[in-house]
Structures are given as structure tokens and as C-alpha cells.
N, C-alpha and C positions, 0 to 999 in steps of 0.2 A: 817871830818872823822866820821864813826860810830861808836855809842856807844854801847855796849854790854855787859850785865851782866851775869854772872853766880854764882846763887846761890845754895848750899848747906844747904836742908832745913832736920836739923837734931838736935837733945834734948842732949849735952853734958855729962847729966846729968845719958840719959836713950836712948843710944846711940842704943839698940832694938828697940826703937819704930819704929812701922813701918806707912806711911802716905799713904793718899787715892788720889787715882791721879787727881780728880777732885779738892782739893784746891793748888795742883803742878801747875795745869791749870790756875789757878784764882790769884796764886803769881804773874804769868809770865805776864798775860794779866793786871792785875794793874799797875804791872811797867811800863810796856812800854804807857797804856794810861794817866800815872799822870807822870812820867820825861823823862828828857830828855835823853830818852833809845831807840834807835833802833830796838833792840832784847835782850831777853832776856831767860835765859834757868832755870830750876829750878828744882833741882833735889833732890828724896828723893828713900828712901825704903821704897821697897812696902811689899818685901816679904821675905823671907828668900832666901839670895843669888842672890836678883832681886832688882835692880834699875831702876827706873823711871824717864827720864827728859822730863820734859813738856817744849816748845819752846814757846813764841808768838812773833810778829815781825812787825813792822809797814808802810812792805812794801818796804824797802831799802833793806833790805838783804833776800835770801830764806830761811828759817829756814829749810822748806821741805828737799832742796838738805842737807844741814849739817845732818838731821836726818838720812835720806836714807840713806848718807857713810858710815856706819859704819857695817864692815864686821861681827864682834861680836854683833851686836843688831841687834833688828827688828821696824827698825823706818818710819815710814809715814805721812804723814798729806797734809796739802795744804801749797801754797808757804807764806803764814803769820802763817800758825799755825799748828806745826807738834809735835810730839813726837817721843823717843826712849827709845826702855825697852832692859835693857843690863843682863840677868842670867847668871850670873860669879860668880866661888866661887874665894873665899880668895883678893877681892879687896874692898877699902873702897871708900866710896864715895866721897874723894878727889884725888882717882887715876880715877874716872868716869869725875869728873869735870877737872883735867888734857886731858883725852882723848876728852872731847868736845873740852877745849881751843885749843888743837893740830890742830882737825879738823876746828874748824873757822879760824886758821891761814893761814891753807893750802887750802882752798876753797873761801876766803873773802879775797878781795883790802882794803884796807885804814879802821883798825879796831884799833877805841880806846877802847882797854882792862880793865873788871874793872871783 
């Protein structure tokens, strides 16, 4: 089965901060090249009322198509390493990482969920 992670990369403490999407990039791409991760998604605020989820993937699943679904973002990439920026107000960034699990389930066979 594949493994797939999605993180929620966010300061409990100081739950404004906002992150730069090149190390969204760089969580994602660690993961999947140090365990035993599929794909992985990693998502943060960037902006005010804007989320950012960096994908990488290591070739078993498209990350690209998951990105591209999604009618409220604007996501792209290649099929290992895609992104999606979602500007929505009044959601948090565990109703963004709900909407990605949704979408791997509906678009991916045989997905062990972490």
C-alpha cells in the first residue's frame, strides 16, 4: 500500500505566523527521501487568508493530478512535485488538510493514511 503523509506545518503558540513556501518544499521533499513515505503534502500559511501545500512524491502516486483537482485552488507542478495555494477566508489549516485527505482518497487506490 502507499504511504502518505500530510503535514500541518504551524506554531500553536503563534498560530499567525506565516511560512515561506520554499521550506513547505523542503519538509515535503525530506520526508519522502529519508522514510518510508510515498508522498507527502506539507502545508502552511503563507498569507493572510492564503494556504500553501507543497507536495513531493517518489513516483508511485501523481501529486501533480491531486494538486490540479481542486476547484478552490490553484495548483500545478510535475507528476513528483506539485503544489496548491488555496485563498479562502474563515478556514484553518486543518479543514485545508482535511480537503487534501478527501482528495487522495478520491483520486488514489490502495493509500495508507498517516
Amino acid at each position: 500500500s502507499l504511504h502518505i503523509f500530510i503535514i500541518c506545518a504551524l506554531d500553536p503558540k503563534n498560530p499567525t505566523f506565516l511560512l515561506d513556501k520554499d521550506i513547505l518544499a523542503k519538509v515535503a521533499e525530506e520526508h519522502v527521501a529519508t522514510k518510508d513515505v510515498d508522498a507527502c503534502f506539507v502545508i502552511g500559511k503563507i498569507d493572510e487568508n492564503t494556504y500553501y501545500a507543497s507536495s513531493r512524491g517518489n513516483g508511485k502516486i501523481n501529486v501533480q493530478r491531486i494538486c490540479e483537482s481542486f476547484k478552490d485552488g490553484n495548483g500545478g507542478g510535475e507528476f513528483d512535485r506539485a503544489a496548491v495555494l488555496f485563498h479562502i477566508e474563515n478556514v484553518t489549516i486543518f479543514d485545508i488538510k482535511e480537503k487534501i485527505k478527501e482528495k487522495i482518497i478520491e483520486l488514489t487506490d490502495d493509500v495508507d493514511y498517516n
